[in-house]
VOPAGU-2260 file (C-alpha; in pm, 1 decimal, decimal comma):
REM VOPAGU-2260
SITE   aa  ch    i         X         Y         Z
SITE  UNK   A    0       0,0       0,0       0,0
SITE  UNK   A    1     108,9     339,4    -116,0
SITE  UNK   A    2     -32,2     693,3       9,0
SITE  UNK   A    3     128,9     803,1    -304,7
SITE  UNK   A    4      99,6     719,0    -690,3
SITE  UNK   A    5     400,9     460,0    -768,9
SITE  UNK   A    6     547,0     419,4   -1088,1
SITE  UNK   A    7     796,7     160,1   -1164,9
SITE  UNK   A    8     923,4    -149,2   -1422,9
SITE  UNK   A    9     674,1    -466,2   -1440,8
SITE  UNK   A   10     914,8    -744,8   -1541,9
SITE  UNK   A   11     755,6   -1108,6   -1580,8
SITE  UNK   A   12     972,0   -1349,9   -1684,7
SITE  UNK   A   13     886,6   -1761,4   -1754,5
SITE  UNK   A   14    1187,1   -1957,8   -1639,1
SITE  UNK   A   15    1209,2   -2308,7   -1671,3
SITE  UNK   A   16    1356,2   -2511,6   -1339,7
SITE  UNK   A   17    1758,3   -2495,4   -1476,9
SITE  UNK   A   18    1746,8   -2167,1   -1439,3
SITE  UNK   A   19    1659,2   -2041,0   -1822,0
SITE  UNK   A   20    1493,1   -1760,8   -1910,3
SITE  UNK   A   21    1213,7   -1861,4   -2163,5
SITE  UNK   A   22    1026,3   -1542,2   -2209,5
SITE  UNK   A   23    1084,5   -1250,3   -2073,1
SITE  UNK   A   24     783,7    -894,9   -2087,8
SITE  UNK   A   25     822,6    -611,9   -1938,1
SITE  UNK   A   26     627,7    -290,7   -1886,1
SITE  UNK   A   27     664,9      51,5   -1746,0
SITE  UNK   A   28     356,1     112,2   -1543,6
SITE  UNK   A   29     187,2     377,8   -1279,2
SITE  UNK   A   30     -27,8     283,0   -1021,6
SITE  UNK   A   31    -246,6     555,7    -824,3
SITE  UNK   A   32    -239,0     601,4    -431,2
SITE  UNK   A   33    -387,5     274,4    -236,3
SITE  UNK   A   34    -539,4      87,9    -600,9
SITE  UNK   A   35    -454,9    -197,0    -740,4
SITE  UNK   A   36    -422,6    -236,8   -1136,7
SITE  UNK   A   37    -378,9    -510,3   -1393,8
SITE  UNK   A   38     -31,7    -373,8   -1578,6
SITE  UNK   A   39      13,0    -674,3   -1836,1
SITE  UNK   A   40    -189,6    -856,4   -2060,6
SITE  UNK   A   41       2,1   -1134,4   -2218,6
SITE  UNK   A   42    -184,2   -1418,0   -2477,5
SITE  UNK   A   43    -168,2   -1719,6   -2359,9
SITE  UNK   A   44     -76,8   -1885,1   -2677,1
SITE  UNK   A   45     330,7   -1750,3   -2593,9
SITE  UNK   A   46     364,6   -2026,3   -2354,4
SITE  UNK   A   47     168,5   -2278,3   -2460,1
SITE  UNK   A   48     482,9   -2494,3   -2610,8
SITE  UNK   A   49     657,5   -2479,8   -2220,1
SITE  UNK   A   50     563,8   -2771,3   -2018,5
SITE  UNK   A   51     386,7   -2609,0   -1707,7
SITE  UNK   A   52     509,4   -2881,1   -1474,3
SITE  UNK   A   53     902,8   -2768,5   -1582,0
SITE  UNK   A   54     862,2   -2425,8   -1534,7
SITE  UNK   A   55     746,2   -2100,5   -1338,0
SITE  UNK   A   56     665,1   -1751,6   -1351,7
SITE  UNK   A   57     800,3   -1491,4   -1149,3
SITE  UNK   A   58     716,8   -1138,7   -1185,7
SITE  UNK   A   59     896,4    -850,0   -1053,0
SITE  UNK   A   60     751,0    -488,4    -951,2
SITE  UNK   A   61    1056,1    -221,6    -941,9
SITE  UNK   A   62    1015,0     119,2    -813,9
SITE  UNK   A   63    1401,3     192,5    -830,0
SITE  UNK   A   64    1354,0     226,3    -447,2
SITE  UNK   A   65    1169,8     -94,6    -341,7
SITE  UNK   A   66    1118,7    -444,3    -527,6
SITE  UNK   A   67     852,9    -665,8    -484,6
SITE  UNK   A   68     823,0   -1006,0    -636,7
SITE  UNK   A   69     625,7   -1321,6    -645,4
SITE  UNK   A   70     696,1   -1635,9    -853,0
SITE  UNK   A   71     366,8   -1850,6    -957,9
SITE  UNK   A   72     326,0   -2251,4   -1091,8
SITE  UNK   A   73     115,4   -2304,1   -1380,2
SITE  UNK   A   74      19,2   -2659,8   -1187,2
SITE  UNK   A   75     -17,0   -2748,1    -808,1
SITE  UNK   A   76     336,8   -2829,9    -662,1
SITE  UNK   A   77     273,5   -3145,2    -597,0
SITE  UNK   A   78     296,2   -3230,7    -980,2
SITE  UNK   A   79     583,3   -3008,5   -1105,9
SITE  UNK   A   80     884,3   -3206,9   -1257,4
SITE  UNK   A   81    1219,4   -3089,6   -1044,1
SITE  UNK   A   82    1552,8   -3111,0   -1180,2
SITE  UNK   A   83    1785,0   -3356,6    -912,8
SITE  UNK   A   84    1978,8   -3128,8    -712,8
SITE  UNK   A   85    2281,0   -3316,4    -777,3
SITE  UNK   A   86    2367,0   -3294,3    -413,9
SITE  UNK   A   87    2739,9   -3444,7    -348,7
SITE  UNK   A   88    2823,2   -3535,4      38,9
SITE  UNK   A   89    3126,5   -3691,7     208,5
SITE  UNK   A   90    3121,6   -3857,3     638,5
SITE  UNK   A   91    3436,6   -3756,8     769,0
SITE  UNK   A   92    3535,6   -3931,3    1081,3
């Protein structure tokens, strides 16, 4: 919530789970005192060739003073595909 009108850079990006950037939109955007406002439109049909169980959206609000972001699954977690963390250990006695 802002007392004041905010303007700032909407950046949305689709990333799949090695860390690639798929798409990327991005809008310059002003939002009035204590509203809320749909800033991007984007048609669906951009994605539609990304498996939504390999990959994720996170969007990014930048003010040049604060940064707010949020990242958001296409599917329910439970069925997203992970990469293997490749995790490497050693037991030292």
């Amino acid at each position: 919530d802002h007392l004041n009108p905010t303007s700032g850079k909407v950046t949305l990006q689709l990333l799949d789970f090695s860390g690639g950037t798929l798409q990327t939109w991005e809008d310059t955007v002003e939002i009035g005192a204590n509203s809320v406002k749909k800033v991007l439109r984007i048609d669906t049909a951009l994605f539609k060739g990304y498996d939504p169980e390999r990959t994720v959206f996170h969007a990014v609000f930048d003010t040049g003073k604060d940064t707010v972001s949020k990242s958001s699954y296409r599917v329910p977690f439970k069925y997203l595909i992970l990469p293997d963390p490749e995790l490497t250990y050693s037991i030292v006695e």
